[in-house]
N, C-alpha and C positions, 0 to 999 in steps of 0.2 A: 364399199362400206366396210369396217371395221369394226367386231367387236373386239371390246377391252373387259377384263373382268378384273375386279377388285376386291379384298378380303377384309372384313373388318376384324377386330381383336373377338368378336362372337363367332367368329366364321360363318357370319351372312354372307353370302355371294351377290353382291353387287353386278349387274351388267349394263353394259351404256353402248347405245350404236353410234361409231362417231364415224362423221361423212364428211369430205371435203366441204369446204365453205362452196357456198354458189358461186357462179359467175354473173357479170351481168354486162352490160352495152352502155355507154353514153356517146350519144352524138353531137358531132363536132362540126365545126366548120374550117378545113384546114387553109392552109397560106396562100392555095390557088382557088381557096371558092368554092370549093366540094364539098358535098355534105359524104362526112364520115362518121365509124362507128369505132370506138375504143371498146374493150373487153376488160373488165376490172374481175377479180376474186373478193370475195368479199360480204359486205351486208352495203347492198343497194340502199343510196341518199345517206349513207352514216361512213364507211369505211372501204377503200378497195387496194388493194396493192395490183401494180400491171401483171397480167399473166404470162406466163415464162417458166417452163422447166427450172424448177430449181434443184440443182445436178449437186450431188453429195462430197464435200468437201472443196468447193471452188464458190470464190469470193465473187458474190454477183449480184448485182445492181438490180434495186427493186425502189419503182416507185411508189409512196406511201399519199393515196391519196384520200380526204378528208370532209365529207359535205356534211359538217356542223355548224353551232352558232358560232362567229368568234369567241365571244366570251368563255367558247367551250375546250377552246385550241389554242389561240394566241397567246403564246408569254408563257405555256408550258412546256416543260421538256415532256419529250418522247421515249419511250422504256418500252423493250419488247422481249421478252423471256419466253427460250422455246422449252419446251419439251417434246421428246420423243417417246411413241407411244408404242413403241419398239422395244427400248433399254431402260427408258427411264429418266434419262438425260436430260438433266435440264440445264440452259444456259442461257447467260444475257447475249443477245443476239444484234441487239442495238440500243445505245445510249447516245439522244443525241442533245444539242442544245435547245436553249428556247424556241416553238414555233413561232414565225412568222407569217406576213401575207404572203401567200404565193398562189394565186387562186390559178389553178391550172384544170380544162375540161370541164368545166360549170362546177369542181371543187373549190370550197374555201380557203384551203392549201393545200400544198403538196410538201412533202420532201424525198428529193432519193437520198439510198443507204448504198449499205453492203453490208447481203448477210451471209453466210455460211454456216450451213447446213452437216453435221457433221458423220449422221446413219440416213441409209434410208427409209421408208417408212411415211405414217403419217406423223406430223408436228401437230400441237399444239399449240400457237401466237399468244401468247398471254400481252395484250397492250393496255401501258400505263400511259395518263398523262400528270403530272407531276405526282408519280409515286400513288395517282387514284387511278382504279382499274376502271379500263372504258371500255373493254371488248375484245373477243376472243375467235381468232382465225386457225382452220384447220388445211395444212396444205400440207403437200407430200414432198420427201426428198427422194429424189434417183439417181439412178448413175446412167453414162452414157454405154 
């Protein structure tokens, strides 16, 4: 856990505990008939990206997975703005085209990216779907 503290122009002292996003399981049935368990980060039934060290400055593949209504994802683009709670840093992290089906793990779609991560630290995910905010993931960059 991480506190952050923030000044206002009265110099109130603002504090906020911020914690990585949870993780959570869904089960699957893979290509030989097994019952398996994926690991998502995320907010369970709404939004997960797979889990995965995400190593500071190397461009890596993250799947963005989605259990909304369609009407709530399809035919949007996707926008994800980090910031670093570290420096301050903030950057578009991913821009991508219109979502489609791709219903992947009992999601409604998916898409993978690549993002890079540029301090370590915790991030702040700031995710849009067409330019409207839908939700906000906290994950950490490392180094190896």
């Amino acid at each position: 856990m991480w506190l952050v503290s923030s000044c206002s122009n009265s110099d109130v002292t603002e504090q906020h505990l911020l914690e990585l996003s949870p993780t959570f399981e869904v089960d699957y049935i893979d290509n030989k008939g097994l019952d398996r368990k994926f690991t998502f980060q995320g907010i369970e039934h709404k939004i997960g990206i797979t889990v995965a060290p995400l190593i500071v400055g190397v461009s890596q593949k993250v799947i963005w997975h989605f259990w909304d209504e369609e009407e709530a994802l399809i035919g949007k683009p996707l926008k994800v703005i980090g910031t670093s709670m570290e420096t301050g840093e903030n950057i578009v992290l991913l821009e991508s085209k219109p979502l489609t089906v791709a219903p992947n793990l009992g999601a409604t779609t998916s898409l993978p990216s690549g993002i890079k991560l540029t301090s370590t630290g915790l991030w702040k995910l700031d995710i849009y779907l067409e330019e409207k905010y839908y939700e906000t993931l906290i994950v950490e960059g490392t180094i190896i």
